[in-house]
C-alpha positions in Angstrom: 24.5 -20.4 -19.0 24.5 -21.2 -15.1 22.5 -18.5 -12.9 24.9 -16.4 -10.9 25.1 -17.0 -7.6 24.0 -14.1 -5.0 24.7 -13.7 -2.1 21.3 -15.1 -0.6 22.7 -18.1 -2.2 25.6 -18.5 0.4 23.6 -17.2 2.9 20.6 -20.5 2.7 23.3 -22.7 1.7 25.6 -21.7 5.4 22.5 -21.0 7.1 23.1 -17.8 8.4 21.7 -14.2 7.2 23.2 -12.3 4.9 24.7 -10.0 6.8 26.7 -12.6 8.3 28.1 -13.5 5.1 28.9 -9.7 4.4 30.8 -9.9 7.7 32.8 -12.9 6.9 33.5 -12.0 3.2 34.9 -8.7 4.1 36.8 -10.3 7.2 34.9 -8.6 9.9 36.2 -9.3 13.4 32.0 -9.4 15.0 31.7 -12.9 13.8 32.0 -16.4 15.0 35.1 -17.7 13.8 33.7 -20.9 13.0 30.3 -19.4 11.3 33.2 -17.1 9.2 34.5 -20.6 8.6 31.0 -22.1 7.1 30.2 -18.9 5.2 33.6 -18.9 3.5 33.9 -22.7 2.4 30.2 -22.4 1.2 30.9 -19.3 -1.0 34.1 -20.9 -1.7 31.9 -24.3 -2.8 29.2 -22.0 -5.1 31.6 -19.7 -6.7 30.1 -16.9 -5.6 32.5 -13.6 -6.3 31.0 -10.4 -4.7 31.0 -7.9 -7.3 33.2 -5.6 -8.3 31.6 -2.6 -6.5 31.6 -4.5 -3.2 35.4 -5.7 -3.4 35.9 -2.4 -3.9 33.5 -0.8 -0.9 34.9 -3.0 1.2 38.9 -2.9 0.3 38.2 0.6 1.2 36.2 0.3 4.5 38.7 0.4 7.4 35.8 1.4 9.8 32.4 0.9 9.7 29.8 1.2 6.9 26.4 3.0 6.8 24.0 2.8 3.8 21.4 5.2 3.0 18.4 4.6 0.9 17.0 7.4 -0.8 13.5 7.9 -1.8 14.7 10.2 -4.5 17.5 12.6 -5.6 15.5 14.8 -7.3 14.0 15.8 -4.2 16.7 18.5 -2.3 15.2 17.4 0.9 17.0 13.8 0.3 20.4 15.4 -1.2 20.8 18.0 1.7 20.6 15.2 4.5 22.3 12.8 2.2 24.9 15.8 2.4 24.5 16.2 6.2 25.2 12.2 6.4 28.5 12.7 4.5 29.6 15.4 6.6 29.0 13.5 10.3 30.3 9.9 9.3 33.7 11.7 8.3 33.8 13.2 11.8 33.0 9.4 12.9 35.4 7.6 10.6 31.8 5.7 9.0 31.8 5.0 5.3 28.8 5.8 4.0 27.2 4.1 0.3 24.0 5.3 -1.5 20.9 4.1 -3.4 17.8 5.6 -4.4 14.2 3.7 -4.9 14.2 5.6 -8.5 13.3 2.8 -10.7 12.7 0.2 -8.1 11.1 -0.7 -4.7 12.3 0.0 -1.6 12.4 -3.5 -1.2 14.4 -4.1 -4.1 16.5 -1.0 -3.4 17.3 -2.4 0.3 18.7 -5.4 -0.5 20.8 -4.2 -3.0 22.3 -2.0 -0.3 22.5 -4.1 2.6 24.7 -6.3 1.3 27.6 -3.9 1.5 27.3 -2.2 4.9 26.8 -2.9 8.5 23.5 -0.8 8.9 21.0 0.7 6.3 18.5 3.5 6.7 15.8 5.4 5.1 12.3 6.5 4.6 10.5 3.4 4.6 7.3 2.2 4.2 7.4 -1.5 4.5 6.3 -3.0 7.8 9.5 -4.0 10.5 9.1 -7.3 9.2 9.4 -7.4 6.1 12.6 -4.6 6.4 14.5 -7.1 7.9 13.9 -9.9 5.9 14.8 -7.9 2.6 17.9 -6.6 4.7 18.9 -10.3 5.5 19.4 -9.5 8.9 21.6 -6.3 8.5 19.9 -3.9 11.7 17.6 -1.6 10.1 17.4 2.3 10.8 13.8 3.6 9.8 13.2 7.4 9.7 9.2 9.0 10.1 7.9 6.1 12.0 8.7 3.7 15.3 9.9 0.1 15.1 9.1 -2.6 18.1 10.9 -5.6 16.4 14.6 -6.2 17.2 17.1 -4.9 14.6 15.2 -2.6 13.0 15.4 0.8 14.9 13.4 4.3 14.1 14.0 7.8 14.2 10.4 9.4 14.8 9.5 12.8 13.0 6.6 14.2 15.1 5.2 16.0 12.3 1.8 15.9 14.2 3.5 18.1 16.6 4.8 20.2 14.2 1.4 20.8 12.4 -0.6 21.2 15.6 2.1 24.1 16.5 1.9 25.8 12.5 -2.2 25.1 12.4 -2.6 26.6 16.3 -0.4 30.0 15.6 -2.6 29.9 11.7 -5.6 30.2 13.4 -4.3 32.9 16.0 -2.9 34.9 13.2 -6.9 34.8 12.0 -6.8 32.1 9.3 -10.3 30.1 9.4 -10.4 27.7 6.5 -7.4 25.4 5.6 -6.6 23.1 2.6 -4.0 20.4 2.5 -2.1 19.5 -1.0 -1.0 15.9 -0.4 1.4 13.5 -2.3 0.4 10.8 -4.7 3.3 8.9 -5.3 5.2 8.4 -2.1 6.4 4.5 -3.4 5.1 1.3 -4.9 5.1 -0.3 -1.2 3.0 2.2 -0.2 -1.2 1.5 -0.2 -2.3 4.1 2.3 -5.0 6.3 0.5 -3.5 9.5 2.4 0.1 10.3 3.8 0.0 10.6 7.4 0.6 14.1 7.3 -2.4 14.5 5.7 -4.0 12.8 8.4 -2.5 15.1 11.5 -3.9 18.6 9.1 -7.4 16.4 9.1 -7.0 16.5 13.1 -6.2 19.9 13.7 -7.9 22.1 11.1 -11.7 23.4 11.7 -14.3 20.6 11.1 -15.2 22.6 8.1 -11.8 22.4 6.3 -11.2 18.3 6.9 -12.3 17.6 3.3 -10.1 20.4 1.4 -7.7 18.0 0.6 -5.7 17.6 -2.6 -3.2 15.1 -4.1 -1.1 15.1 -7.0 2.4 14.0 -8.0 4.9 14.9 -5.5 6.9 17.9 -7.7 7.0 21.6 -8.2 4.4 20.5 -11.4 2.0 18.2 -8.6 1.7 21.3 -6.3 0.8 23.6 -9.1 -1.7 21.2 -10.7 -3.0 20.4 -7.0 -3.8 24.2 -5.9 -5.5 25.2 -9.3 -8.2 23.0 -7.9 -7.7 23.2 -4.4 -8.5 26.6 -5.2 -11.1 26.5 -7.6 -13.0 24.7 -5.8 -12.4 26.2 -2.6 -11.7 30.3 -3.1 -12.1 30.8 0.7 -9.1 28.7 1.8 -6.9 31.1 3.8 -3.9 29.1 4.5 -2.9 25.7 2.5 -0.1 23.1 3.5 1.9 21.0 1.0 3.1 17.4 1.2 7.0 18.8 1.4 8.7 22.0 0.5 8.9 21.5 -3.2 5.0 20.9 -3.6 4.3 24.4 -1.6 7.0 26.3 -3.6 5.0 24.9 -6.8 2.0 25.4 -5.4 3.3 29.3 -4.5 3.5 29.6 -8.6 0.6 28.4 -9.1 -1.7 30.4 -6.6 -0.1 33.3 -8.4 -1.0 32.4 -12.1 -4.7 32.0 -10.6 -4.4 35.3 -9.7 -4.1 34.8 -5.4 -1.5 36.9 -3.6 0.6 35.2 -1.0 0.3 35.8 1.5 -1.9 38.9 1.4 -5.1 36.3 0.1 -3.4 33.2 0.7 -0.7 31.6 3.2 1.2 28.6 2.5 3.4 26.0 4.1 5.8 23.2 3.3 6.9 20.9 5.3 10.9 20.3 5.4 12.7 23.6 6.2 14.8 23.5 3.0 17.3 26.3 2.7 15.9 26.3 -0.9 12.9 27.8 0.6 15.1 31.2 1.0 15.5 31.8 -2.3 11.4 31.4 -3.5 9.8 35.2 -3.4 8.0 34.9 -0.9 10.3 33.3 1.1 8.3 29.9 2.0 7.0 28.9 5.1 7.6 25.5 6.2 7.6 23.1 9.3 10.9 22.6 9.6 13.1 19.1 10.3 16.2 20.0 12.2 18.7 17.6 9.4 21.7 17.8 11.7 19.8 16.6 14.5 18.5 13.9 12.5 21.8 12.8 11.4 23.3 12.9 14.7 20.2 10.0 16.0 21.0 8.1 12.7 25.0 7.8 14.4 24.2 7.5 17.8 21.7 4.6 17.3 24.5 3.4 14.6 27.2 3.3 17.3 24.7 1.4 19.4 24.6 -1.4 17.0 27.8 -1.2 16.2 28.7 -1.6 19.9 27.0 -4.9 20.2 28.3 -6.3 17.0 25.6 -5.8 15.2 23.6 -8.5 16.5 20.1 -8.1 16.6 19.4 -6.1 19.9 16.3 -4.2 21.0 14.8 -1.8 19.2 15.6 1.7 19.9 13.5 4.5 19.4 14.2 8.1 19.8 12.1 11.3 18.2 12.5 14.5 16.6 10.1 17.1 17.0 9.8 19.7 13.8 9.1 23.4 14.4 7.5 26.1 12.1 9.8 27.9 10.1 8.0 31.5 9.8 9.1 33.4 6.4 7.0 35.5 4.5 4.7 33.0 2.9 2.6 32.6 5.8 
């Protein structure tokens, strides 16, 4: 049996990226007519059929096409925005396709998507670089983090902002000794001992509380495991931050079971602002990430792109900067 042939395939053979050969498979207007030319004789040459699910994307994509890569959809953080996306690219007349890293790389995840839309983004770890070249040279969106190589953009979260403004009113409201509950598992691409939110608490916090640091698996399970010995170990921590929303609201449970009152012995904080958050008694704290905002960067940077035919133009940056959420956990 012959190995099928991928896309990739037709784009070495033409010579072009693959995103060119997604734009002259699905009869773009943004490419060269004679490049449209190449790409379709060589696919036509190598039998190369684009599969069911991208005949189909494509038969119904009268606009344009934004892809999202999602870390995880167990996570209601990824859901909600995923939710928010839907929402905004109706109002824009974008179509918008899905895939999540469950089960896969981002790397792996990002090519699979890229070759059905016109720009991907996501919460990504891999350098610029190597984004683009798993992209095939469809223009990149990166959220939490900054891009200085052309075609892949970024969407900044300034969560160091955010913590310095949640550990600054912590300390006013008396709080002396902090602990962080970091994630473990944040991707195979990812080889970074700590998350970089675990490095802005380590800048903020008193000297004394740099080292009450935590990590476990990044679920409501990971936070409880994480403050049992956060807090056996450390019985005088006053406040405590969590990785993301879901690792405070298991970390909430599990303070309770070792017999800690929030926030009367202990306050703690997430990080996402999930409406979920509401519903958790006490009502959880977090440093919140203002989604609608987010989404709207994603579009306005999309239109951008899409404005230049998405060629591969300068990067462009913008940033977001979180603010603490104050409910009753802290």
């Amino acid at each position: 049996m012959s190995p099928k042939i991928t896309i990739m395939d037709v784009a070495s053979a033409a010579g072009v990226s693959r995103g060119a050969v997604t734009r002259a498979l699905n009869d773009k207007a943004d490419i060269n007519p004679e490049t449209k030319k190449r790409v379709l004789e060589v696919a036509a040459q190598l039998g190369y059929r684009p599969s069911r699910f991208a005949r189909n994307f494509a038969a119904r994509t009268k606009s344009r096409a934004i892809g999202y890569v999602v870390t995880s959809f167990r996570n209601p953080y990824f859901t909600d925005l995923a939710a928010d996306m839907l929402m905004q690219a109706k109002a824009r007349n974008w179509q918008v396709a899905f895939d999540a890293m469950e089960g896969s790389s981002e790397r792996e995840a990002l090519e699979r998507l890229s070759e059905h839309v016109d720009v991907v983004v996501g919460h990504f770890d891999l350098p610029s670089s190597e984004l683009k070249q798993a992209s095939g040279g469809v223009p990149v969106i990166r959220i939490e983090g900054t891009s200085n190589l052309p075609g892949v953009h970024a969407i900044d979260i300034d969560l160091r902002g955010g913590l310095h403004d949640a550990i600054t009113a912590l300390i006013a409201k008396g709080v002396t000794h902090f602990g962080m509950i970091d994630a473990t598992n944040r991707g195979a691409d990812h080889v970074m001992d700590r998350s970089p939110r675990c490095g802005y608490f380590s800048e903020f916090v008193p000297e004394h509380s740099r080292n009450v640091v935590v990590a476990d698996e990044e679920s409501l399970a990971g936070g409880e495991r994480a403050i049992a010995r956060l807090l056996q170990a450390h019985p005088d921590v006053g406040a405590v931050f969590a990785f993301n929303d879901i690792m405070a609201i298991g970390a909430m449970h599990g303070a309770r079971v070792a017999g800690f009152d929030v926030p009367r012995q202990l306050r703690v904080m997430g990080i996402d602002g999930l409406t979920l958050g509401e519903a958790t008694a006490p009502s959880l704290s977090s440093i919140s990430i203002d989604r609608e905002t987010l989404v709207s960067e994603i579009f306005a940077i999309s239109e951008q792109i899409a404005e230049a035919g998405f060629r591969d133009i300068e990067s462009i940056n913008r940033q977001i900067l979180p603010r603490p959420l104050w409910r009753e956990s802290a």
